[in-house]
C-alpha positions in Angstrom: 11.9 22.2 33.4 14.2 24.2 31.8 15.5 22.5 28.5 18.7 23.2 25.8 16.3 24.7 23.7 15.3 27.4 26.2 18.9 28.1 27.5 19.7 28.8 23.5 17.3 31.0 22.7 18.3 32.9 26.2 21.7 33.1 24.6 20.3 34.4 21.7 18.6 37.3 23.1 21.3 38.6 25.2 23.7 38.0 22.0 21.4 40.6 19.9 20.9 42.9 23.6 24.5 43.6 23.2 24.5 44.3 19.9 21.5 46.9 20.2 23.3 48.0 23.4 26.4 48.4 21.3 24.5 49.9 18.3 22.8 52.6 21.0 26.2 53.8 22.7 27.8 54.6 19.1 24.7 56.9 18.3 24.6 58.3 21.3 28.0 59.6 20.6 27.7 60.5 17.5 24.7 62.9 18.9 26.5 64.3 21.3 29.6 65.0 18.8 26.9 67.0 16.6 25.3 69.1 19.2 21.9 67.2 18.9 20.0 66.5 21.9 20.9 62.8 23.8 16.7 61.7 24.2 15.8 58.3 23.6 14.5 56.8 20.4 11.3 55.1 20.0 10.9 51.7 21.3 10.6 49.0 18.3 7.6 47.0 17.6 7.7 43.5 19.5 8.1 41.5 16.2 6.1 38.7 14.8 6.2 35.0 14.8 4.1 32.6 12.9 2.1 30.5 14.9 -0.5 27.7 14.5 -3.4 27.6 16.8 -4.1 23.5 18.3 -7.2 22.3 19.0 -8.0 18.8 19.9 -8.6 15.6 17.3 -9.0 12.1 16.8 -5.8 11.8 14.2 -5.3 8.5 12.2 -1.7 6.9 12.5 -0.5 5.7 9.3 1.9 2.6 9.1 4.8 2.9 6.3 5.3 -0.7 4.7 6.3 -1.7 2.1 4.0 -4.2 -0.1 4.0 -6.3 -3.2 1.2 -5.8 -6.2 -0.9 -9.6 -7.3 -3.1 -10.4 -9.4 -6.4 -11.0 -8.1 -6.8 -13.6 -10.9 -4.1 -15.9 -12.6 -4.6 -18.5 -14.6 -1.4 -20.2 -16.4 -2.2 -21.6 -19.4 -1.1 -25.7 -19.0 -2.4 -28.0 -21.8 -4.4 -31.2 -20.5 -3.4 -33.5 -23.2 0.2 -34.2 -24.7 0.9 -33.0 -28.9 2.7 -31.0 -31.2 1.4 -27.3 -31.6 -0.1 -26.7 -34.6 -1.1 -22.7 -34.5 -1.0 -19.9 -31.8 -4.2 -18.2 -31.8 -3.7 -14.7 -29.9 -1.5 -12.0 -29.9 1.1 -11.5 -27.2 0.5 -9.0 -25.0 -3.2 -8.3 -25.7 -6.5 -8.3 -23.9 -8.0 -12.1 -24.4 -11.7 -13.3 -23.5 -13.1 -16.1 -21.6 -13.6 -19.3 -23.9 -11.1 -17.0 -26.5 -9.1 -20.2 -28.9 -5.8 -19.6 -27.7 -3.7 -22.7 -29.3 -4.3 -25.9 -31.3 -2.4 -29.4 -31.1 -2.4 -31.6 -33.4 -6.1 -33.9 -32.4 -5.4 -36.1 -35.6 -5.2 -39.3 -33.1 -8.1 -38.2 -30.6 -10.0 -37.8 -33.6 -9.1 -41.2 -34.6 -10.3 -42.3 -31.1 -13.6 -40.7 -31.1 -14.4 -42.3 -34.3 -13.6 -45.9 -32.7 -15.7 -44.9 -29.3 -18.5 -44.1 -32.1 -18.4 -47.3 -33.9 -18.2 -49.3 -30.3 -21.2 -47.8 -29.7 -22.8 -49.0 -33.0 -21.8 -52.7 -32.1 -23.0 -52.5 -28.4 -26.4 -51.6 -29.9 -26.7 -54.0 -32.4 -25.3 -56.5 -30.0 -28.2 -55.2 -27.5 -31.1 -55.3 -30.2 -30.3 -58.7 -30.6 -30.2 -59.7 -27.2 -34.0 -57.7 -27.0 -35.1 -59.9 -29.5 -34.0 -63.4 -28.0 -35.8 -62.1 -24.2 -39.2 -61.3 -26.0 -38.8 -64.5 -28.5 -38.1 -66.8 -25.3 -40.6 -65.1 -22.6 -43.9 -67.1 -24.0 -41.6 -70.4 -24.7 -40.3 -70.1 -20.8 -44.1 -69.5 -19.4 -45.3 -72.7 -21.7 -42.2 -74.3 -20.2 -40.9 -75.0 -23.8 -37.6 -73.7 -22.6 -35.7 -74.4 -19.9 -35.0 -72.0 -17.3 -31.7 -72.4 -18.2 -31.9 -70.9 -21.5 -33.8 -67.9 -20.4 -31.3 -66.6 -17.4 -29.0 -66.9 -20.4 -30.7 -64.8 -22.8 -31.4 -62.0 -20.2 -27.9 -61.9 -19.0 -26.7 -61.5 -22.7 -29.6 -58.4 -23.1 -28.0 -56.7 -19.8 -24.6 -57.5 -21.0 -25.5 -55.3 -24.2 -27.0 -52.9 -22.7 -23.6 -52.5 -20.1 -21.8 -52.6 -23.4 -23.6 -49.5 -24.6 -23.0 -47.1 -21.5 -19.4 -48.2 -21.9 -19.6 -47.1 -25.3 -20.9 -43.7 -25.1 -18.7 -43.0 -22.0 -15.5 -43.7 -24.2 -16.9 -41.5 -26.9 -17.6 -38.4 -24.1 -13.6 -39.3 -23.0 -12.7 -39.0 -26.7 -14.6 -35.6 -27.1 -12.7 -34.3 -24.1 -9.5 -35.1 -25.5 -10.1 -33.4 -29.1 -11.8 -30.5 -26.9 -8.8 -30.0 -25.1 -6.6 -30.1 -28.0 -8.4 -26.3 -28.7 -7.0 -24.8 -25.9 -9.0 -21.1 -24.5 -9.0 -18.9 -22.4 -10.0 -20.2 -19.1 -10.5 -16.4 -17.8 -10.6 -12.7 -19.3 -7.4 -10.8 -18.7 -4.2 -9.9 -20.5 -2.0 -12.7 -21.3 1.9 -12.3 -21.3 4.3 -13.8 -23.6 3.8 -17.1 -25.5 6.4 -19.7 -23.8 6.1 -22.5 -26.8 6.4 -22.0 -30.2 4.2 -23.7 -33.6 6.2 -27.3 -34.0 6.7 -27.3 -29.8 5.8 -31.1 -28.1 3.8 -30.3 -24.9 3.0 -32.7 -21.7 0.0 -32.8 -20.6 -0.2 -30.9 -17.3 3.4 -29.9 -17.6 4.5 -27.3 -19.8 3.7 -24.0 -18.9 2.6 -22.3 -22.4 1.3 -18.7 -21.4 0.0 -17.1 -18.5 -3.3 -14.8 -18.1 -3.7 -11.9 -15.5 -6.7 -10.2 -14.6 -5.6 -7.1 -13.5 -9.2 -4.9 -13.0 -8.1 -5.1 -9.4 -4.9 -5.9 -7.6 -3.8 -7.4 -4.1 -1.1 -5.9 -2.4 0.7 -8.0 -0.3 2.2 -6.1 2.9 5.0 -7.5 5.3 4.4 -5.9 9.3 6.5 -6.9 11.9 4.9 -9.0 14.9 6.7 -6.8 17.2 4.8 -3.5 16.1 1.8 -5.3 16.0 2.0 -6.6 19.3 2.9 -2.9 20.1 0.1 -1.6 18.9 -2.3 -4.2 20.2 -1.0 -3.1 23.9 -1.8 0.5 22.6 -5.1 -0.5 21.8 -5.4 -2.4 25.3 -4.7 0.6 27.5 -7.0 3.1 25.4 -4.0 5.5 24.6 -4.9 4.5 20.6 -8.0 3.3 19.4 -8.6 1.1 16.5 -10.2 2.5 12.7 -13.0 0.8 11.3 -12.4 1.8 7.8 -8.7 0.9 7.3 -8.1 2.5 3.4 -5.0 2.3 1.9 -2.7 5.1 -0.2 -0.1 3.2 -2.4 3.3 5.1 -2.7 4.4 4.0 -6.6 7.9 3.4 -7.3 8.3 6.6 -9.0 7.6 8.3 -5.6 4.2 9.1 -7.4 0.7 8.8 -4.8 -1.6 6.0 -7.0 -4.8 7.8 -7.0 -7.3 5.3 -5.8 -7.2 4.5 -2.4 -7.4 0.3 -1.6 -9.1 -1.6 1.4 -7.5 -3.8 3.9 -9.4 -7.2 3.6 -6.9 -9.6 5.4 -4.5 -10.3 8.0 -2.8 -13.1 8.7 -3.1 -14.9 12.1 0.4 -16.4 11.7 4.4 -14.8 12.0 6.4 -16.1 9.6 9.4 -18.1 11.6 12.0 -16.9 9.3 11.1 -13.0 8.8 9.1 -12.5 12.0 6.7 -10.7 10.1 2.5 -10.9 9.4 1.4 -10.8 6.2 -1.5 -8.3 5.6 -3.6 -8.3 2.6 -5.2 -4.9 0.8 -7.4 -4.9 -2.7 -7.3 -1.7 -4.9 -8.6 -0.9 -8.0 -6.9 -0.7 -11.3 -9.0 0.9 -13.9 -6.2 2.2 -15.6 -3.9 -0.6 -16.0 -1.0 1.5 -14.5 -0.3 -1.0 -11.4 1.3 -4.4 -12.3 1.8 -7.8 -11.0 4.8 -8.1 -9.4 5.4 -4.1 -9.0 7.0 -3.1 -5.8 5.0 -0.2 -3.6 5.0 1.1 -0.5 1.9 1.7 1.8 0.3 4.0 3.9 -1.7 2.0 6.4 -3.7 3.8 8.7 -4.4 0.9 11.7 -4.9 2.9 14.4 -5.8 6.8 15.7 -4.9 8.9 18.8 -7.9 10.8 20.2 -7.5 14.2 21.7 -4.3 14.8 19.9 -2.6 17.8 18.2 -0.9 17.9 15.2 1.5 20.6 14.4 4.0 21.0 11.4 7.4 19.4 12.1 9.7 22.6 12.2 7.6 23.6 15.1 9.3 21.0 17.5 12.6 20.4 18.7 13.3 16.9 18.6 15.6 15.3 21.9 15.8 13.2 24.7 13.0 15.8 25.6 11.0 17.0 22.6 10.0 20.7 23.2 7.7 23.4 21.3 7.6 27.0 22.0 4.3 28.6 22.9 3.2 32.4 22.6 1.3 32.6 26.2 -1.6 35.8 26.3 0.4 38.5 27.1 2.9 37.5 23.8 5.6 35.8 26.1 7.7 32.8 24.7 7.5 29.9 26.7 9.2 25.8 26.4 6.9 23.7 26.3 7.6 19.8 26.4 5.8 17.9 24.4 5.3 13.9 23.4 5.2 12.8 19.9 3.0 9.9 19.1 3.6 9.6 15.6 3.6 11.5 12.0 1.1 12.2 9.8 2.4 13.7 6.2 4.9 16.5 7.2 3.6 17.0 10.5 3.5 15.3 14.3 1.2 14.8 16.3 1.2 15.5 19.7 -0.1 13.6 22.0 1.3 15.1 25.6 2.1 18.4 26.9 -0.7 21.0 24.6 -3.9 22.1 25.2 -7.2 23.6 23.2 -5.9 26.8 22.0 -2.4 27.2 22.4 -0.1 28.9 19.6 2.7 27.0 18.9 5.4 28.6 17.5 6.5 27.7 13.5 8.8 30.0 11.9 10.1 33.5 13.0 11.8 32.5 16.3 15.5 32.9 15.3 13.8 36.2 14.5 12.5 37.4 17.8 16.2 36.1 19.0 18.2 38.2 17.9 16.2 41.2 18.2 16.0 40.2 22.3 12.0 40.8 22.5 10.6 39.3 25.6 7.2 39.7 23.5 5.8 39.2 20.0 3.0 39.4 18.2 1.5 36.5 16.5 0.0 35.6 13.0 -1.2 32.4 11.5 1.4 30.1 9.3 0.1 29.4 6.1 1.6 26.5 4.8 2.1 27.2 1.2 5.0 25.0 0.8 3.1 21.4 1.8 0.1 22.4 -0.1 2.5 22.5 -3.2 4.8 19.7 -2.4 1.4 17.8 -1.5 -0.5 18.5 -5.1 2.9 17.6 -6.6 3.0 13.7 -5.1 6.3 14.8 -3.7 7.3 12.8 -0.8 7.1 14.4 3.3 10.6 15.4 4.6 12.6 13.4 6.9 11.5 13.6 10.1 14.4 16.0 12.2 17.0 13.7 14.1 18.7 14.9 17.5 21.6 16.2 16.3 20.1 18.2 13.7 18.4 20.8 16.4 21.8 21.1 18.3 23.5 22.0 14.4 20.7 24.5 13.7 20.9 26.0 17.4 24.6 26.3 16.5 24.1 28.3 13.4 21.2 30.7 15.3 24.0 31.5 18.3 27.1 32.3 15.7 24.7 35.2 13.5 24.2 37.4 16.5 27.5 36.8 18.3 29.1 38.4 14.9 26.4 41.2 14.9 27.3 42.0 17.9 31.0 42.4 17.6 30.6 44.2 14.0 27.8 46.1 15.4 30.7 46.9 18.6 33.4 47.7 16.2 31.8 50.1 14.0 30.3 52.1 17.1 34.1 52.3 18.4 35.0 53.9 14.5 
């Protein structure tokens, strides 16, 4: 099918024949004005094109989405009993332990009450080793029936009512130890904790107010918004074979700065519900933060790779024409230029990939074209691209290029047909001085 693409670079190479033609007539006057002889020139070398040679791959499709960075761990710290702050016992901002004192209230009255569980106790027992002595004073009298029965179901209710009075005892002096334990407020985990949001002098409510809040930031989630529409999408995909699904799904995290985090994260959940008012699934990833560079709360975005295209062929973006009909241009065996339409299936980095319309082998076309154009070649010879400029814009953490839009092929076409239209007239004008 012969595309817009083809019948441009057709106008090309007649626009640059007339200028050569041009070019040839003045010379040959000019020879013929000077005596010299009217033979023919040498023909010029086909010129060369850069080209990169496909073969066949199983190519992973990465997923841009944008994600939110969590704690693994959190732990805001809440007092469990109600006081006046006596002391602050950390510095803000800093690394804290497990079990670390981080504040003290004022315990003076669960103090008190632990002292009055302790002396409860003291009366329970002495009220108990009373009661022991009455059952094993009375338990000869009662078998010599010197008592009445009476008398001992008294005395042996009184012995278990001490001894009740004793477990209630020591169970109000363990409720008092909590409460003067939990005036010494710690750490309950190890991670950095923020800012201190109550003062020395402060009255905290028990499991109220909010007085700091610890982060254990080792490792991070990152919570990623899909929508259900591309992942229903890509489940059909996955259903007809023409993507298959990765078993190791690792994830690159794109910083705010534009910056590539260097350790990769693992997807470890997805959600089995949409959310009604976003239509989107929440996916969950964990990466590693040995460093302390990423932070709860920091924005990213994230490469995903769920799913790959086998027996594709990726090729650098400048190579195709992008349209209602995408197109590349081959270099065939004998160095002919041919359209080729392609399908793109998706982008990896700075590159497509091609899933329709190349095979094993074929050279693809990525810079010199405009070139072989205007010099009207029907051949050229062909050399490998190097791609020097992605390798460095790769190392540098710099972000791929916009992919092409439609338009932008039609403007560039454009710009390639105007150069050797004006060769050609200059070329024309100064062969006619």
């Amino acid at each position: 099918m012969k595309t817009n693409t083809y019948w441009r670079m057709t106008a090309l190479a007649l626009a640059a024949s007339l200028a050569l033609a041009a070019c040839g007539d003045g010379k040959d006057a000019a020879a013929q004005q000077g005596g010299q002889g009217g033979a023919a020139g040498q023909q010029a070398p086909a010129p060369t094109v850069s080209v990169v040679t496909v073969q066949p791959e199983t190519v992973a499709i990465e997923v841009d989405l944008p994600g939110r960075l969590e704690a693994v761990r959190s732990a805001p710290i809440v007092p469990q009993v109600s006081g006046i702050v006596r002391r602050r016992l950390f510095q803000e901002g800093a690394m804290v332990r497990a079990g670390q004192p981080l504040y003290q209230i004022d315990d003076t009255s669960f103090a008190a009450n632990l002292e009055n569980a302790r002396a409860s106790l003291l009366t329970a027992q002495a009220a108990a080793a009373k009661a022991d002595a009455d059952v094993a004073r009375y338990r000869p009298l009662v078998d010599a029936d010197a008592i009445s029965k009476q008398e001992w179901d008294a005395a042996l209710t009184t012995q278990r009512s001490a001894q009740a009075q004793i477990k209630a005892a020591q169970a109000a002096i363990r409720s008092a130890q909590v409460n003067v334990n939990h005036a010494h407020i710690k750490a309950p985990i190890t991670g950095f904790i923020g800012q201190s949001l109550v003062t020395e002098g402060a009255l905290v409510t028990a499991n109220s107010t909010q007085m700091a809040l610890i982060t254990q930031s080792d490792y991070l989630y990152v919570n990623i918004k899909q929508s259900s529409g591309d992942i229903l999408r890509l489940r059909q995909q996955l259903a007809t074979g023409e993507r298959s699904s990765n078993k190791n799904f690792e994830v690159s995290i794109q910083l705010e700065d534009g910056s590539i985090y260097e350790h990769k994260g693992n997807l470890i959940f997805a959600d089995a519900t949409v959310d009604e008012k976003t239509s989107q699934v929440t996916l969950r990833a964990v990466v590693p933060n040995p460093e302390g560079i990423l932070m709860s709360g920091m924005y990213a975005r994230v490469k995903l790779p769920l799913s790959s295209v086998n027996n594709a062929f990726v090729v650098p973006q400048q190579s195709v024409t992008r349209g209602q009909q995408d197109i590349v241009m081959v270099v065939g065996a004998d160095g002919s230029m041919q359209p080729r339409p392609v399908k793109v299936a998706g982008q990896t980095g700075s590159n497509w990939i091609i899933s329709e319309g190349l095979q094993a082998g074929d050279k693809v076309i990525v810079e010199g074209m405009m070139i072989a154009g205007m010099t009207g070649a029907q051949k050229v010879q062909t050399k490998e691209w190097q791609p020097e400029n992605a390798k460095q814009a790769t190392s540098a953490g710099t972000a791929p290029q916009s992919s092409p839009t439609q338009e932008q092929p039609e403007n560039d076409a454009g710009a390639m047909l105007e150069t050797p239209v004006q060769a050609a007239s200059n070329a024309a004008a100064s062969a006619a001085e």
